[in-house]
C-alpha positions in Angstrom: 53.1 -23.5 20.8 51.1 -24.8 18.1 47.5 -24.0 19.0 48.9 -20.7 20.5 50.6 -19.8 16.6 47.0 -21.4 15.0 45.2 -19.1 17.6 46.9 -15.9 16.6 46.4 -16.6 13.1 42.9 -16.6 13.3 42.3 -13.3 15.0 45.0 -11.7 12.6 42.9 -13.0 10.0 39.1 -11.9 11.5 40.9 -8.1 11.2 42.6 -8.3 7.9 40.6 -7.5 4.5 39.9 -10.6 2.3 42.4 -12.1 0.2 40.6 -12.3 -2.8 39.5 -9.5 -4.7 37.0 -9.5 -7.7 39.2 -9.9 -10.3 40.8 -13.6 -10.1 38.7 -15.4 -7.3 38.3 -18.9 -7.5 35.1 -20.9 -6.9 34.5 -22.3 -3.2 34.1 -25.6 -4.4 37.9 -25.7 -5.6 38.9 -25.1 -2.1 41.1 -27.8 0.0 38.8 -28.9 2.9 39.5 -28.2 6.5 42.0 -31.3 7.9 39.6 -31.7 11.0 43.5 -33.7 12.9 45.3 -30.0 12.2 42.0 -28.1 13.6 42.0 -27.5 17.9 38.5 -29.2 18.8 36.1 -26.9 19.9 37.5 -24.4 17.9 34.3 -22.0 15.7 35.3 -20.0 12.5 33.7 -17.0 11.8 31.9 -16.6 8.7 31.1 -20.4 8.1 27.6 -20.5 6.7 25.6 -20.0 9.8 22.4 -22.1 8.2 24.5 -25.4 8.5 24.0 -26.0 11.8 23.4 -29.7 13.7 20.4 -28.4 15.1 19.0 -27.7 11.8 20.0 -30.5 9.5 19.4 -33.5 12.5 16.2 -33.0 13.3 14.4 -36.7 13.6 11.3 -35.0 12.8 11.9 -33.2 10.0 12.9 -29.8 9.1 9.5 -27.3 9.4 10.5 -24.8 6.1 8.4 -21.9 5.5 8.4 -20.2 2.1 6.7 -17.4 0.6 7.5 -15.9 -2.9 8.6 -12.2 -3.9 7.5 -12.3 -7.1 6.9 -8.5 -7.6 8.5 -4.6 -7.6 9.8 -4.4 -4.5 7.8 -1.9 -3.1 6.0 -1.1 0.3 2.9 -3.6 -0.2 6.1 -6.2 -0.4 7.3 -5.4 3.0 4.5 -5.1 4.6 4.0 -8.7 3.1 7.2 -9.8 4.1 6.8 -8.8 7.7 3.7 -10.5 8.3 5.6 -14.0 7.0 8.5 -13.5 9.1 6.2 -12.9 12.1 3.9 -16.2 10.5 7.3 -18.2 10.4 8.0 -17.7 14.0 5.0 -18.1 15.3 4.9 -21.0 13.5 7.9 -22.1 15.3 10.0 -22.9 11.5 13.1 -24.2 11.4 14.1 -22.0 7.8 12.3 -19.4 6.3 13.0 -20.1 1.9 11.9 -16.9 -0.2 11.1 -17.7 -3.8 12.7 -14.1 -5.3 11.8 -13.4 -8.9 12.0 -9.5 -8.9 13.5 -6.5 -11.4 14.2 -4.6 -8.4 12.2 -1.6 -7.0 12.7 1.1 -3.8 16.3 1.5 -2.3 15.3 2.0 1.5 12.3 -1.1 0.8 14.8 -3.2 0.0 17.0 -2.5 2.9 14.1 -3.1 5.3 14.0 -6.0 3.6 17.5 -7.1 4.2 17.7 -6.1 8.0 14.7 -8.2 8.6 16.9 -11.3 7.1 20.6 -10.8 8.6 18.1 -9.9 12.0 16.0 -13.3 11.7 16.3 -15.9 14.3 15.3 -18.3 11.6 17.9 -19.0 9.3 17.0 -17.6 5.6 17.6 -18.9 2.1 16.9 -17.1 -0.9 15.7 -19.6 -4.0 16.4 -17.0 -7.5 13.8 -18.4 -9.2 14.9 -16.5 -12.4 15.9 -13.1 -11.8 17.0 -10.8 -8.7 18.2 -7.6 -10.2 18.7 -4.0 -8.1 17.1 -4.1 -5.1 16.4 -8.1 -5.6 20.0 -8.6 -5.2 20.4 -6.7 -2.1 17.6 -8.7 -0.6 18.8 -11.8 -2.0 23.0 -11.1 -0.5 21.6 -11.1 2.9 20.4 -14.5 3.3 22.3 -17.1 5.0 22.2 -19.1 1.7 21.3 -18.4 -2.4 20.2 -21.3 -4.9 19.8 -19.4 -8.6 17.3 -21.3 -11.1 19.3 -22.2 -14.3 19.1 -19.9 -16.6 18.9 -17.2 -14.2 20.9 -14.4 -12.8 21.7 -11.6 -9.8 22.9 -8.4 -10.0 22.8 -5.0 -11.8 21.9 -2.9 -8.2 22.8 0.5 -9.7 20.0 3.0 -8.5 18.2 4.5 -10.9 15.1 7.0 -11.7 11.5 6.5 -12.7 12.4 6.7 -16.3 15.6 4.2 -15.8 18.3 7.1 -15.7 21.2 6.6 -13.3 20.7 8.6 -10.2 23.5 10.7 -9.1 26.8 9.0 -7.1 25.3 10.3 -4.1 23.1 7.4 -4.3 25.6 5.3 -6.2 28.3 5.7 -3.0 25.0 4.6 -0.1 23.8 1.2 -2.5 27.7 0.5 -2.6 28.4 0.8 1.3 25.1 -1.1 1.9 26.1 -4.0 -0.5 29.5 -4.2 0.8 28.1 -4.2 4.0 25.6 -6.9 3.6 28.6 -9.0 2.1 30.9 -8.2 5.1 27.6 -9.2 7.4 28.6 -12.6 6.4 32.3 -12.7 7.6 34.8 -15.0 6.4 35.7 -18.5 6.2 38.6 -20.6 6.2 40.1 -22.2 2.9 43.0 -23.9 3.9 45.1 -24.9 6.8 48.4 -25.7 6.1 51.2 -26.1 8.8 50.0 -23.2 11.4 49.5 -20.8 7.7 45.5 -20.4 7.8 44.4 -19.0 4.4 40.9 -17.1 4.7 38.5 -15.5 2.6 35.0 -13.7 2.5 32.1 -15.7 2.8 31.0 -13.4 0.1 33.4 -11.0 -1.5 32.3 -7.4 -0.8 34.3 -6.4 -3.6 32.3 -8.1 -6.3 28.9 -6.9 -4.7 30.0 -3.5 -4.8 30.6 -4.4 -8.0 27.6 -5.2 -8.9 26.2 -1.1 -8.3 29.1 -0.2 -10.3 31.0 3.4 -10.6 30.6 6.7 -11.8 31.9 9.4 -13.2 30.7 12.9 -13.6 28.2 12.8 -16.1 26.2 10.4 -13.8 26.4 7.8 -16.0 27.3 4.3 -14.4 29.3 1.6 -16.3 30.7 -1.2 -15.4 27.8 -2.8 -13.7 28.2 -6.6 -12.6 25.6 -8.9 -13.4 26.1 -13.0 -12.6 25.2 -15.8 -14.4 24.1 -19.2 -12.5 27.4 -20.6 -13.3 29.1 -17.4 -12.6 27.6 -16.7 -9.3 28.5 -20.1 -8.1 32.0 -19.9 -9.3 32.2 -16.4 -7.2 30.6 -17.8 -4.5 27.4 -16.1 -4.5 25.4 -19.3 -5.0 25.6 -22.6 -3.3 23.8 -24.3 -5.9 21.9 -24.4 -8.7 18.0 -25.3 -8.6 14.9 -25.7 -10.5 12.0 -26.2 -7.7 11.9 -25.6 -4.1 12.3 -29.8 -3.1 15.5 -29.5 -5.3 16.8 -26.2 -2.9 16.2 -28.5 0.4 17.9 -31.3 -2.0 20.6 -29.4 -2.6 21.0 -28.0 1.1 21.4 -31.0 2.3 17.4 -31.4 4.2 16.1 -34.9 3.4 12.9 -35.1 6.0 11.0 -31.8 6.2 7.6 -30.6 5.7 6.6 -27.2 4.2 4.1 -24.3 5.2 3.5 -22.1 2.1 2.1 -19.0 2.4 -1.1 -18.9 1.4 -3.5 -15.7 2.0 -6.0 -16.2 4.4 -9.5 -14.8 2.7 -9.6 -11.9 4.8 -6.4 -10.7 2.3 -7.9 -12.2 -0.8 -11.1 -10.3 0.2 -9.4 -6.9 1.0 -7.1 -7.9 -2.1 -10.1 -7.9 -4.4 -11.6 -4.8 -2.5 -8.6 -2.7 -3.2 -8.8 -3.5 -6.9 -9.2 -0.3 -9.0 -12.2 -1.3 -10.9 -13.9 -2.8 -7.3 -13.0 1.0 -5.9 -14.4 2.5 -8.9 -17.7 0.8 -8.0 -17.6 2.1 -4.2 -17.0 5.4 -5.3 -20.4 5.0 -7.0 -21.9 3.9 -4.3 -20.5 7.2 -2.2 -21.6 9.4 -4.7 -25.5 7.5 -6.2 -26.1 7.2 -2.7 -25.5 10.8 -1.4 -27.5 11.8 -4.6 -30.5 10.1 -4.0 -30.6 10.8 -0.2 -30.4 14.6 -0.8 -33.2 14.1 -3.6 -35.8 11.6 -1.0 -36.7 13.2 2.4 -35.7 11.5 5.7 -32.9 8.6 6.0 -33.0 5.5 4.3 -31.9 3.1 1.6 -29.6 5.4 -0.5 -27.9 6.9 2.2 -27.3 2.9 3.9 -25.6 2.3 0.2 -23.3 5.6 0.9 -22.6 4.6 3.7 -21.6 0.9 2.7 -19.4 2.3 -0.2 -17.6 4.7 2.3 -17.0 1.4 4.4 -16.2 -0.6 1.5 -13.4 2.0 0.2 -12.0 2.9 3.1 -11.3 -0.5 5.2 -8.8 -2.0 3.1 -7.1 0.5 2.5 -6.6 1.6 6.3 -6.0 -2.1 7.3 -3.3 -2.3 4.5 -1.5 1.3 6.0 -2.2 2.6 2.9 -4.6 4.9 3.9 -4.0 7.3 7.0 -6.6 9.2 9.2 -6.0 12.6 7.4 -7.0 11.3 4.5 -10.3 9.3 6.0 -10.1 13.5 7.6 -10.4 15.4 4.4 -12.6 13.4 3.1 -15.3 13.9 5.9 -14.4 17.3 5.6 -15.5 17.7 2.0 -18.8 15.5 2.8 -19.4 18.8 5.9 -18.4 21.4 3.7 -21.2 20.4 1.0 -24.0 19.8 3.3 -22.9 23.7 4.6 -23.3 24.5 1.2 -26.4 22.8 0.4 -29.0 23.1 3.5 -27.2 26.6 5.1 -25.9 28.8 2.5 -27.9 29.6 -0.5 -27.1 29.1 -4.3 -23.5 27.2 -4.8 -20.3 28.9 -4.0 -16.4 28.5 -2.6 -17.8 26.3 0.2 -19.3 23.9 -2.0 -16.4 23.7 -4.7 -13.9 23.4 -1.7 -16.1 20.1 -0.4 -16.0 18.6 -4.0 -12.0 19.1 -3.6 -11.8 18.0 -0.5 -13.8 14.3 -1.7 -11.8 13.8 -4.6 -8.3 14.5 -3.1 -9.8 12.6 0.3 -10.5 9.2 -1.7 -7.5 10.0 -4.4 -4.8 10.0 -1.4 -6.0 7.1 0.7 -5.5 5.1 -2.3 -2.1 5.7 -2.4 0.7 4.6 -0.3 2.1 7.8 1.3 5.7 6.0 1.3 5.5 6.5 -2.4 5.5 10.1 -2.4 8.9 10.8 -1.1 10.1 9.3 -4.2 8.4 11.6 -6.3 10.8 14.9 -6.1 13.6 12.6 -7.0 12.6 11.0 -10.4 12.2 7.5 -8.6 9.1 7.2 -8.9 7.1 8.6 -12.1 3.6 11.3 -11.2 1.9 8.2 -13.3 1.6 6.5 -9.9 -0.2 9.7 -8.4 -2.1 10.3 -11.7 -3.8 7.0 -11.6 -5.5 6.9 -8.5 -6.3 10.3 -8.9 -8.2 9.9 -12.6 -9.8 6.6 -10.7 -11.7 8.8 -8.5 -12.4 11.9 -11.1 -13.6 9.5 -13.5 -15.8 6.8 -10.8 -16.7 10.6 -9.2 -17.8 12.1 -12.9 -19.9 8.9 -13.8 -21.6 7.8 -10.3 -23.3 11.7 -10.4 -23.9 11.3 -14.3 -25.7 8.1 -13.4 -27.6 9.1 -10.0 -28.7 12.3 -12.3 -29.7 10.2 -14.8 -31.3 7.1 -12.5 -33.5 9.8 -10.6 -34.6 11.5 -13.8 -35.9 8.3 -15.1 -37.0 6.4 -11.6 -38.1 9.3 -9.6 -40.1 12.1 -11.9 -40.2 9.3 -15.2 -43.2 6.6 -16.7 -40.8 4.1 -16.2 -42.5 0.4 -15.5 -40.4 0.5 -12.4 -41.2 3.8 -11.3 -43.9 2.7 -8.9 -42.0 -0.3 -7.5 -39.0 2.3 -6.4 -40.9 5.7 -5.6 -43.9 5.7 -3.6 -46.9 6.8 -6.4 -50.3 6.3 -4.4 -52.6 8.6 -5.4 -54.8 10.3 -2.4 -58.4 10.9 -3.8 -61.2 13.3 -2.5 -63.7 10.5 -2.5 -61.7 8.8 0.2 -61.1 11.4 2.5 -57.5 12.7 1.4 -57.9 16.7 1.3 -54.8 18.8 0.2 -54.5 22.1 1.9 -56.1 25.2 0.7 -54.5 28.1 -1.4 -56.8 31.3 -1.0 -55.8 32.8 -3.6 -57.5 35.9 -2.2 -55.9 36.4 0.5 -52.6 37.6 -1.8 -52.7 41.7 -1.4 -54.0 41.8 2.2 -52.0 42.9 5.0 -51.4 40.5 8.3 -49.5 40.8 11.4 -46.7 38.2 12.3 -47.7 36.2 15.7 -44.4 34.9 15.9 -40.7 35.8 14.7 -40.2 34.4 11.2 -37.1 32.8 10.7 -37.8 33.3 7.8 -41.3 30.7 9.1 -43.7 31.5 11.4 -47.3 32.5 12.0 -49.3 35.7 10.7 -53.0 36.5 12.1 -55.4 37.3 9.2 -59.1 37.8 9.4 -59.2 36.4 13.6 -57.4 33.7 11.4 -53.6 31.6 11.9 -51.9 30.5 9.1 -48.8 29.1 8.5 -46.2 32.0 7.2 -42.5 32.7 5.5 -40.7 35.1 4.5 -40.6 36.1 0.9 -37.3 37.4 0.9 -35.4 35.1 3.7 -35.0 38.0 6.6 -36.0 37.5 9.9 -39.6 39.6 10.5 -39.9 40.2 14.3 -43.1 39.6 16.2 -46.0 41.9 15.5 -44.9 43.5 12.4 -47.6 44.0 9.7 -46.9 42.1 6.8 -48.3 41.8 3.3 -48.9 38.7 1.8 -47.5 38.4 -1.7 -48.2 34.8 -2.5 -49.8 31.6 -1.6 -48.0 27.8 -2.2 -49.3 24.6 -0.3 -51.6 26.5 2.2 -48.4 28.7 3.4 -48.9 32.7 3.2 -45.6 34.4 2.0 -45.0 37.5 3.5 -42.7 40.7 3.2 -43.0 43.5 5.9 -44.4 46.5 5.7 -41.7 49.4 6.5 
C-alpha cells in the first residue's frame, strides 16, 4: 500500500503546477536529499538533470567534451556556426557538447533555432556564461541540460526589443514569455523531499522566474519589471549549478575528472572564406570586377584583364554563396547587369536606359549577396536598423566609384601615356617602311566619286570603283542593298565610306 500511495503521488505531482513560484524560492542546494531506503528501486523521476547520467560520468576512458564559444550577436552567421558544431560533435562521437556563451542577445527566431537544436541534442549540453547571456543569450543558455555562470557574471533581461533598443509591442512580449516558460517547463521537475508517502516537487527550473526575466507590459509598450540574475542569484534560484571561471573548472564542477577536449577550431577553408568575406578584401574584388572589365573593353580580343574580372567575380562571390549568404538571384541580377551593358555597348549606340539599368543591376547584384537575406525581414519591424543594408550597399558604390576612377585613370597613363612602363604593359613596336611593314592606303581622291555596292552593307561591305574592290561602310549606319550606287564621302584606314545615292 505503500509503493501504491508513493506511486500515485508521483503522477499527481508530474500534472500539477510547481510549488514554488518566483517570489520566495529557495536554493536547490538547501534541499533535503532523496532517502534512497524510502525510494521503490528502479523507480526514475522526471526532471532530474538529464546530463547526470552513469553512462556519462563512468566512462574509464574519459569523457570526450566538445566546446565551441558564442561569443557574438546572435545572429544567422551564429547558427549557421552552431549547426556545423553540433553536426562536428556527433560525428565526432562526444560525450557533451560545453558552449562558452558571452553574448548581449540578438534575433528572437535565431535564438530559438538555437534552443531547439539543444533540448533536440542527443549529446547532452552545458552552457559555461562566461560573463554575460542577456536576451536572446538567455534563451539559449535555459535550454541546456546544465548552466555554470563566470563570477561576476549574469543571465537575463530577454525582453525583445527594436533596432534602436525600444521595447517592441506585447505581441512579441506575450511569444518570448511562452517560449521562455516553455524552455523552463522542457526541463520538468524534480523531487525535493520525501517524507512518509508526502513527495514534495518542484521545477527543475521555475518557469515563473524565466518568464520573469522578459517581463510585462502595459499599454504604452513600455516593459518594466525585467529580471536579470546575478551568479549568486541564479544559483540560489536554481538557474545555475555552479559557479566557474575556466572551462576545466565547469567539468570540475560537474563532477568529470578524466576527459579530453576537442575545441573548435576553424579549419582554413573558414579562415580563408572568413578573410575573403571581409569588407575591405570585397572592396578589392569589386575592383578587380570593375579594372578588369575596363581594360578588356579598352584591348581587343580576350586576355589578362578580363582573367582578373573574372578571378574577382570568383573571389566575391564564393564565400558568400558557400556561407548561404548569397542566393542565386543575386549571382542572377548581377549577370544580368554585366548582359545589359555589353547590349548597351557593342549593339545599341550612344548610352541609354539599357546601360543605366546594367550599372543597377551590378551594384544591387554585388550589394545583396553581401547581405544575409534573413536579415531583411527584420527591417519593417525596427529590429534591425537600414545601417545594416546601407553598409554593404556604400561598400559596393564606393569599391564600384573608385575601381572605374582608377581603370580610367591606369589606361590613361599605361595605355595612350610616356610612362616608363608603358612599353612593358602595351605592345609599342613600331612597323617601319624599310622593313617591309606598309599601312594601307587612303586615296584621298577617290572621296566625291560614285561606286556601286558588290555586296549588302550591314552597314560593311564591298563597293566596285574604277574595275576596282575596296573595303566599304556605311556612313550613316543603314543597311545599303546590293547594287546600289553609292558615293563615297570619306576615306579612314583604306575603308571607303559610303552613303547611297536616292
Amino acid at each position: 500500500m505503500r509503493i501504491l500511495a508513493l506511486l500515485l503521488t508521483v503522477v499527481w505531482g508530474m500534472i500539477t503546477p510547481g510549488l514554488l513560484s518566483a517570489e520566495g524560492f529557495t536554493s536547490g542546494h538547501d534541499s533535503i536529499p532523496i532517502n534512497e531506503a524510502e525510494t521503490p528501486s528502479g523507480t526514475s523521476f522526471p526532471g532530474t538533470d538529464p546530463a547526470t547520467t552513469p553512462d556519462l560520468f563512468s566512462k574509464e576512458h574519459g569523457v570526450k567534451v566538445y566546446t565551441f564559444p558564442i561569443r557574438e550577436a546572435i545572429m544567422p552567421a551564429v547558427k549557421h556556426m552552431s549547426r556545423k558544431c553540433f553536426q562536428q560533435a556527433q560525428d565526432q562521437n562526444s560525450d557533451l557538447i560545453i558552449i562558452q556563451l558571452n553574448t548581449y542577445g540578438g534575433l528572437a527566431d535565431v535564438a530559438d533555432s538555437l534552443r531547439t537544436a539543444i533540448l533536440n541534442s542527443p549529446i547532452p549540453v552545458w552552457v559555461w556564461i562566461d560573463n554575460q547571456a542577456a536576451s536572446a543569450g538567455a534563451l539559449i543558455a535555459l535550454a541546456a541540460d546544465r548552466i555554470y555562470i563566470r563570477p561576476g557574471g549574469s543571465i537575463g533581461a530577454a525582453s525583445v526589443v527594436d533596432g534602436n533598443g525600444k521595447p517592441m509591442p506585447d505581441k512579441y512580449q506575450s511569444f518570448m514569455r511562452a517560449m521562455m516558460r516553455s524552455t523552463a517547463e522542457a526541463h520538468g521537475k524534480r523531487i525535493v523531499r520525501i517524507d512518509r508517502g508526502d513527495t514534495l516537487w518542484r521545477w527543475y527550473r521555475d518557469p515563473a522566474i524565466a518568464e520573469a526575466m522578459v517581463g510585462r507590459t502595459h499599454g504604452d509598450s513600455t516593459t518594466v519589471q525585467v529580471l536579470t540574475l546575478t551568479a549568486d542569484e541564479a544559483l540560489q534560484a536554481g538557474f545555475a549549478e555552479g559557479k566557474a571561471s575556466s572551462l576545466e573548472e565547469v567539468l570540475t564542477a560537474g563532477g568529470i575528472e578524466t576527459y579530453t577536449i576537442e575545441e573548435y577550431r576553424p579549419s582554413g577553408l573558414d579562415r580563408l572564406l572568413g578573410w575573403m568575406m571581409l569588407p575591405g578584401v570585397q572592396g578589392l574584388f569589386i575592383l578587380m570586377i570593375i579594372g578588369g572589365i575596363y581594360f578588356e573593353l579598352q584591348s581587343p580580343g580576350i586576355g589578362l584583364p578580363l582573367a582578373i574580372a573574372l578571378l574577382g567575380v570568383v573571389g566575391y562571390f564564393a564565400p558568400l554563396y558557400l556561407e548561404g549568404v548569397a542566393q542565386h538571384w543575386e549571382m542572377l541580377l548581377f549577370l544580368a547587369g554585366l548582359a545589359l551593358i555589353a547590349v548597351e555597348i557593342f549593339v545599341i549606340p550612344g548610352f541609354g536606359v539599357t546601360g543605366i539599368a546594367g550599372i543597377v543591376c551590378v551594384i544591387l547584384g554585388l550589394s545583396f549577396a553581401a547581405i544575409d537575406n534573413d536579415l531583411l525581414r527584420y527591417i519593417p519591424s525596427g529590429e534591425i536598423s537600414w545601417l545594416r543594408v546601407l553598409r554593404p550597399l556604400l561598400v559596393t558604390v564606393i569599391a564600384t566609384t573608385l575601381g572605374l576612377v582608377l581603370a580610367i585613370w591606369l589606361g590613361r597613363r599605361f595605355l595612350t601615356g610616356h610612362s616608363a612602363w608603358r612599353k612593358r604593359i602595351v605592345l609599342d613596336t613600331d612597323l617601319k617602311p624599310e622593313e617591309g611593314c606598309v599601312s594601307r592606303e587612303n586615296p584621298e581622291e577617290l572621296v566625291g566619286q560614285e561606286a556601286r555596292a558588290m555586296s549588302v552593307l550591314r552597314p560593311s561591305g564591298h563597293v566596285l570603283l574604277q574595275n576596282r574592290y575596296y573595303d566599304a561602310v556605311a556612313e550613316d549606319g543603314l543597311f545599303i542593298d546590293k547594287g546600289k550606287r553609292v558615293k563615297i564621302v570619306r576615306v579612314e584606314g583604306g575603308v571607303l565610306y559610303c552613303r547611297a545615292i536616292d
